[in-house]
N, C-alpha and C positions, 0 to 999 in steps of 0.2 A: 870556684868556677873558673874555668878555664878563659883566657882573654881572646875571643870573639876572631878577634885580627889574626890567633895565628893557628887556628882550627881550618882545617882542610873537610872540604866532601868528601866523604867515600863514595867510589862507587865500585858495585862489586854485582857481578855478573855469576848468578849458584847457577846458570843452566843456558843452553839456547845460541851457544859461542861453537865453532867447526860442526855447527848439524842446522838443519833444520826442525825445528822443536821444541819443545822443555825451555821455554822463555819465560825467565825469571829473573827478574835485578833490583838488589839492594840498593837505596842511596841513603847513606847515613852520615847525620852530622851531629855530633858530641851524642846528648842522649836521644834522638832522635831516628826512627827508622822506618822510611816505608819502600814496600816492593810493590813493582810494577809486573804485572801481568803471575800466572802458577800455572804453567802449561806440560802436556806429558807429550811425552814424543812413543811413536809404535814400536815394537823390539826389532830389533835384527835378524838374520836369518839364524845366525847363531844360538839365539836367548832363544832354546828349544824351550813349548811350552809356555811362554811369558806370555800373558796379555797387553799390556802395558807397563810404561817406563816412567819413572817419575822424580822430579829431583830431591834431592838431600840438600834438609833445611837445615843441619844440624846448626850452621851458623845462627838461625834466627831463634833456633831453639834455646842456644846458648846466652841469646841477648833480647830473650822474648822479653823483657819489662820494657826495652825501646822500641817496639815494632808495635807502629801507631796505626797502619791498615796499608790493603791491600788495594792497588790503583790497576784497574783492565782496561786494556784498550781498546779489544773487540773481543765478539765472540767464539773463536775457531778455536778446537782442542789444541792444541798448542799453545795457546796462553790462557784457557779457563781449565784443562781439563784434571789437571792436578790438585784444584781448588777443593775438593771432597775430603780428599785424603791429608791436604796440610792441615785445614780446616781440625782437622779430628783433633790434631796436634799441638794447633795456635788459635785462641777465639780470637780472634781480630778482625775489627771492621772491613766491610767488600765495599766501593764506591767503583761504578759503573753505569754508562747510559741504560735508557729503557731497554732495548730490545739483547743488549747483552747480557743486563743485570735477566730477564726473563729465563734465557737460556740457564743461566747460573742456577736460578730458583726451581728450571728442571730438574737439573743435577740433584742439587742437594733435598729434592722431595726425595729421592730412591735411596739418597743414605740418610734423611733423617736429621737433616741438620740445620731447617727452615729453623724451627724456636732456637736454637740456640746460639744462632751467627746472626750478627747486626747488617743489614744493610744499606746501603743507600742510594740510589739515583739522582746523576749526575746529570744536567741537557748539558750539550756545547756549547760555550762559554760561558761559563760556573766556573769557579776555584770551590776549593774546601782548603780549610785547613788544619794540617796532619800534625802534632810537635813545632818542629821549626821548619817545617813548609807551609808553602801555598801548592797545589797543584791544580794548572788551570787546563781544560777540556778543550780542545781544538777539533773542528771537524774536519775531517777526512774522508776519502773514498776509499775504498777497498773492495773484494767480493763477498762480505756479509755488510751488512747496511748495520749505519750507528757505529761506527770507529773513531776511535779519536787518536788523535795528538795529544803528547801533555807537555806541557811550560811546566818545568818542578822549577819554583823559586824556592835559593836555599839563600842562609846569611852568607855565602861563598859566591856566588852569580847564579846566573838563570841555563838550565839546561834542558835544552828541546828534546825531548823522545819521540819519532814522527808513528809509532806503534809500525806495522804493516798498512803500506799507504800506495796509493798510486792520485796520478792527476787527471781527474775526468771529469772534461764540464758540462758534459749531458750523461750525469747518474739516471738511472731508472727508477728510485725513489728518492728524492728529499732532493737538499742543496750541491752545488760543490762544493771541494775542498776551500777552505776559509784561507787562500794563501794572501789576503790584507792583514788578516791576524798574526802570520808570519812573519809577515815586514814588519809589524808594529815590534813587536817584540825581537825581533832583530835589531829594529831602530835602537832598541834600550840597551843593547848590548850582549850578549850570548855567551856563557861561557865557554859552553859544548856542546854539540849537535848528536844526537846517536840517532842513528838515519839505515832504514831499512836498507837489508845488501841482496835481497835474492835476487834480481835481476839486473844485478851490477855489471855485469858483463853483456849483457845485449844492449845494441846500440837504439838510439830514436828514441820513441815515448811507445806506452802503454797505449795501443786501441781503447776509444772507449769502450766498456757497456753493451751500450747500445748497439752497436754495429753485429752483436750475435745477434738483438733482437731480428733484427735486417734476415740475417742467416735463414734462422728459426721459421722466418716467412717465406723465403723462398724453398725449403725444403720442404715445407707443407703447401706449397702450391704447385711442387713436384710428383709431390708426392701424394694424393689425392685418394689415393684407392687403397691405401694400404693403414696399418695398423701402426702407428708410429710409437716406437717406444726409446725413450729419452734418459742419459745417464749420464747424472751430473752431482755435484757434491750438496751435501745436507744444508749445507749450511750457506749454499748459495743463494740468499730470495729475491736477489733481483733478477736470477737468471730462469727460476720459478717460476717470477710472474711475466716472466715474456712467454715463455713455454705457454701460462693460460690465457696471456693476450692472442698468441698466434692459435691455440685451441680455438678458442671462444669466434678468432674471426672466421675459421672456417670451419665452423658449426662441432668442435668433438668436443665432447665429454672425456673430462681429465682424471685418472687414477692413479693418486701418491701409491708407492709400495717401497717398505726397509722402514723397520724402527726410527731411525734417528731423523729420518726425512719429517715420517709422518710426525714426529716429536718436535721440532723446531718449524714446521710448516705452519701446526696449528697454533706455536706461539709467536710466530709472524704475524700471523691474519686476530689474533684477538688482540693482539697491538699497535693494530692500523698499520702495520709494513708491509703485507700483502693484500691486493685488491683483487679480491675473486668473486666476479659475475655471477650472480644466484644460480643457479641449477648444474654449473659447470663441472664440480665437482663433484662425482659419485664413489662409492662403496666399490672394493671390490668384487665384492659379491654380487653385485649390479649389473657389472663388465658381460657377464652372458645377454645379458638383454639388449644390449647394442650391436650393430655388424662393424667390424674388422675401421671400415673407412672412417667412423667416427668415436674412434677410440686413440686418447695417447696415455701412454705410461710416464710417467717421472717417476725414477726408480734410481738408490743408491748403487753400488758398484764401479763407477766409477775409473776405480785403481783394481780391478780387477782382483780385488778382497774374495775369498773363498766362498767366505759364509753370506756376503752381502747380496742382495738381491737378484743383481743380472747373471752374475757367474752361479745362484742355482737355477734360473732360469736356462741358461747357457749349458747346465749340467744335467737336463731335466729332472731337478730337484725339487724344485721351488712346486709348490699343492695348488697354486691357485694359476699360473701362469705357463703354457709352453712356447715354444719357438716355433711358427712356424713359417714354411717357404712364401716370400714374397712381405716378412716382417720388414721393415724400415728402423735399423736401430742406430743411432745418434749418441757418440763420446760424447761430451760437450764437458771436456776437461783433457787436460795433457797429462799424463804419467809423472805423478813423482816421482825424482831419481832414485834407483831401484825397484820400480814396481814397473818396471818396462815390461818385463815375460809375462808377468801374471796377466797384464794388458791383453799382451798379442796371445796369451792363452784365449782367452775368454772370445777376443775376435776371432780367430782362427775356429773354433767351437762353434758361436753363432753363422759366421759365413759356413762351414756345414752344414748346417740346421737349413739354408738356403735364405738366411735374412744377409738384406742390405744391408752394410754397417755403415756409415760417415762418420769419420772422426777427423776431417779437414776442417778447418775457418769455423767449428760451432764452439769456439773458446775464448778469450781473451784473458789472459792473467788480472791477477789482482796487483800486483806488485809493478814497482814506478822500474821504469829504462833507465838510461844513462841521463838522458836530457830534463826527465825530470826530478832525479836526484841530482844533480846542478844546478835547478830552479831551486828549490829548498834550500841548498848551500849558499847562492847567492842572495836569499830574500833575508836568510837567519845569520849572515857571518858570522860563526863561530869562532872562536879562537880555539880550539880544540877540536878533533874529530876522532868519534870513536865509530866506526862502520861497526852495528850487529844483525842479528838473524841474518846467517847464512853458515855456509859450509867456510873453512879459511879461505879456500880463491874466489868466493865471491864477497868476502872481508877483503881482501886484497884486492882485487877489482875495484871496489869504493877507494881504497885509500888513495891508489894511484889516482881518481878521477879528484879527488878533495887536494891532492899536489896538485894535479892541473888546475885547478883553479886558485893557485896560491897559499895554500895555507901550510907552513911550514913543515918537510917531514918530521922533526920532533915532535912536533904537536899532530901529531896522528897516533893514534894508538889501536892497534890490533891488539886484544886481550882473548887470554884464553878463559871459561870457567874457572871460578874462584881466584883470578887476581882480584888485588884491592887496587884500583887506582885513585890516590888522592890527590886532590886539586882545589888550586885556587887561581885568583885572577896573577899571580905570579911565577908559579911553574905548576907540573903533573908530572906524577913518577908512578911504577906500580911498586908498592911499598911491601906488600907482603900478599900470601898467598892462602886464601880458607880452607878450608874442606867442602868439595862437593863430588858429585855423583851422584849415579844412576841408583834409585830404588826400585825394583824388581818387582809389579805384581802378577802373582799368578794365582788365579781366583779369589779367593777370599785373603789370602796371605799376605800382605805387604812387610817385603824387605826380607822373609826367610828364606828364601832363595838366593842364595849368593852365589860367586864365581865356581866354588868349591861343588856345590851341587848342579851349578850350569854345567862344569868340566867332567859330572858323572855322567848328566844326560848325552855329553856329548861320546862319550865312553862307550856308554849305552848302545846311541846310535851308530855308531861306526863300525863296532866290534860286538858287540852283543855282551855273555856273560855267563859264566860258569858257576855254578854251586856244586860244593862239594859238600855232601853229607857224611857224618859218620858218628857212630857210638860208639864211647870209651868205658873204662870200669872206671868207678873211682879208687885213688888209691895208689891203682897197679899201671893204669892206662892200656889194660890191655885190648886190645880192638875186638868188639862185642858185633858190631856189625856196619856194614858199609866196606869202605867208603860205594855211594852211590852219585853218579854224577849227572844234572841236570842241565841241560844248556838250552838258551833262551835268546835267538838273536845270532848264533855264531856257528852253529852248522844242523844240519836238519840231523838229527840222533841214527834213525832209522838207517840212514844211507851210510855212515860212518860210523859202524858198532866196530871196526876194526881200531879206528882214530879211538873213541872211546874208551875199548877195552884196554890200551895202550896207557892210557891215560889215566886209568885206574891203577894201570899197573904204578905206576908214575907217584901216583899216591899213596901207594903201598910200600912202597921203597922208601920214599921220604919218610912215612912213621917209621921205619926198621931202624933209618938210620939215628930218630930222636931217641927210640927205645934202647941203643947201643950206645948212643953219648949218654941218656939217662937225663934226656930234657924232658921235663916233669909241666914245665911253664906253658899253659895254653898260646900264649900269647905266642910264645917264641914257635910252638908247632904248627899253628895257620901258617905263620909265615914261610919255615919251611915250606909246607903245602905249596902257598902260593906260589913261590921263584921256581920250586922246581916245575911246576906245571907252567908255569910262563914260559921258561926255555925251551920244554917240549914243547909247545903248543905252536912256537914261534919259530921253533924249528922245522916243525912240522908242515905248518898252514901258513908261517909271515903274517899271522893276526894276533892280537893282543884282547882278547877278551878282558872284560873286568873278572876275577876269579873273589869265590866267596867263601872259605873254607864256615860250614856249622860245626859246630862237636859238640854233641850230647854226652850227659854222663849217666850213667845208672849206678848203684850202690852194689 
């Protein structure tokens, strides 16, 4: 056994470092292992096809006999939503408050993995103990209710994770953030802070809460005559139950619409996180039976997502819902970076339609400012700062704010996925580097899709694609029939029999010239095929089709 004194913490970040997402981190000490949050991030415009994105555990896979369980902070797919898929992978214990662990026990009813995954619920301030931790539960604010903080006491010091957090002392359900809890354990010493960075670069503090509630009321006493329909994230319930506070005080009957809303809404309310007035909520099948003025939607879309609720609504797609002039429709969410267009699609669509949209002041982030990520640094003194969740300049944003407040720049560390940084109360270094990455799903598939087949779809899309048919004799190779060529994607056939016939010819020439060198080798005659019809093709048109020689043989 190794001597106690000169064992360092790991701590090792598989996901969740330059993006917002896929929030996952190792802290390991000797045989000991547990990870904080298994979240998926959505693909990029690139990952044609992907559903989602998920991180690569291969590390944990590697050292599954140490990996004592899995500690979540809140709810929000980016730190639960990968939890199905590692799960398949790693049985290890989940420890999470009520209303996250719920969500979780969503998830895993659709893939089947309630009997076989341990759970456990955590309140705010509870520790468990994991191998050689303690992890103790801290409350916090956020925009899904029940978030914590966690204190990981390792035998190396104590290191604060503040999850995704903001300071708000008039939450809409429960207490606020427990920041005496903070100082306590700041008092004791600290040995590293890892402290939320998404909105490290805006100055001031975080709005509370409440002050949309404010909003939410005066746009329904604006708005009086109209059909209100409301578009805000699944997984928001405090901003739910103001929508049905401000229903309720001027008399409308409320209709959830989008899968995930209605899925996390109703395990909100069977767990005492939402308080919904008896008759407020109807069916929407119901919605005919009411006129326009006592009607509101809460409906997903949000980010202006395709398939999600308002954008088919906004596309008159949606069976149960249309757009009409004089609707009242409310963002009550800002654009994730990159889903700005899809955004101003969807408004641009409904203002058509002749609906109102507001998407001013019906928002407030969940995530802490400047001022109050320098409460947190000053309550917990850390001797260490590692800024995550964010892109690098809003990792960089924290760091510079954690130098202004003193703490050395060696002891700041900006890490990328799979550094290892080790530490103890006498230095931190990044020692070495894991493997991680992006797993790929696309429907049923997890992880068969790789770059390789990303880079055909992308082939695909840009240039489209050539088949070339042809039968040979066996034997003699001599050309029985064909070549015929098919194009899919790279020029309409009809319009360009001239381009075609060329092109055949193209193909004809290539076998004469394998049948004069006396290339016998399949292999080697596609290829032919292929270069030379690249060249024409490129010479031709300046497109690069993917080209697909077949060749049949007959006896």
């Amino acid at each position: 056994m190794k001597n106690i004194n000169n064992s360092k913490l790991r701590i090792i970040p598989l996901g969740g470092l330059e993006q917002i997402g896929m929030n996952i981190t190792a802290f390991e000490f000797e045989d000991s292992i547990i990870v904080v949050d298994c979240g998926l991030s959505f693909p990029e415009d690139d990952m044609l096809g992907i559903d989602l994105v998920i991180p690569d555990i291969t590390y944990l896979k590697n050292n599954a006999e140490k990996v004592k369980g899995f500690v979540i902070t809140h709810g929000h797919e980016d730190h639960i939503g990968a939890l199905p898929y590692v799960m398949k992978e790693l049985c290890v214990p989940i420890y999470a408050t009520k209303l996250t662990m719920g969500i979780i026990e969503n998830k895993f009813k659709e893939h089947d993995l309630l009997r076989t995954t341990k759970r456990k619920v955590v309140r705010h301030g509870q520790s468990i103990n994991l191998g050689c931790f303690r992890i103790e539960f801290i409350k916090t604010n956020h925009s899904i209710a029940d978030a914590a903080a966690l204190a990981i006491y390792s035998p190396a010091g104590i290191v604060v994770h503040t999850g995704d957090f903001k300071v708000d002392y008039t939450p809409v359900f429960g207490d606020s953030i427990d920041l005496q809890r903070f100082a306590e354990i700041g008092k004791k010493g600290v040995l590293a802070l890892m402290c939320d960075s998404t909105n490290a670069e805006r100055p001031g503090f975080t709005m509370s809460e409440r002050t949309v509630g404010k909003t939410f009321d005066n746009i329904f006493a604006e708005h009086r005559n109209t059909r209100i329909i409301i578009a805000t994230f699944a997984s928001n319930v405090d901003r739910v139950q103001q929508i049905i506070n401000s229903a309720y005080k001027y008399g409308r009957k409320v209709v959830v619409e989008g899968r995930s809303m209605v899925n996390i809404i109703s395990t909100a309310a069977e767990l005492g996180y939402l308080n919904i007035p008896d008759y407020t909520l109807i069916d929407i099948e119901q919605m005919k039976n009411y006129p326009d003025e006592q009607m509101v939607l809460i409906t997903t879309g949000s980010q202006g997502e395709s398939m999600a609720a308002l954008s088919r609504m906004a596309a008159d797609m949606h069976r149960k819902v249309s757009i009409k002039p004089g609707d009242t429709v409310i963002f009550s969410s800002n654009p994730i970076p990159g889903n700005e267009k899809a955004v101003s699609k969807v408004i641009n669509e409904l203002s058509a339609k002749g609906a109102d949209v507001i998407f001013q002041d019906a928002h407030v982030s969940g995530h802490a400012c400047q001022e109050e990520i320098k409460l947190i640094y000053s309550l917990v003194h850390p001797k260490y700062a590692i800024p995550v969740h964010g892109e690098y300049r809003h990792l960089k944003a924290q760091a510079q704010l954690a130098m202004g407040l003193g703490i050395p720049k060696e002891n700041v560390f900006i890490l990328s996925s799979g550094d290892v940084l080790e530490l103890d109360e006498t230095q931190a270094k990044v020692a070495e580097k894991v493997q991680t990455g992006a797993i790929l799903v696309d429907g049923l598939g997890v992880g068969d899709v790789g770059n390789i087949v990303l880079r055909d779809r992308q082939h695909l899309a840009e240039d489209g694609i050539v088949i070339v048919v042809l039968t040979l004799e066996r034997y003699t190779n001599q050309l029985l029939a064909g070549p015929d060529l098919v194009s899919r994607g790279f020029v309409y056939v009809r319009e360009s029999e001239d381009l075609m016939e060329d092109a055949r010819q193209v193909v004809m020439d290539a076998l004469d010239y394998c049948d004069t060198r006396h290339i016998t080798d399949w292999g080697k005659i596609k290829n032919t095929i292929r270069d030379d019809l690249n060249n024409f093709i490129w010479k031709k048109t300046k497109r690069s089709p993917m080209i697909l020689p077949i060749i049949m043989e007959v006896e």
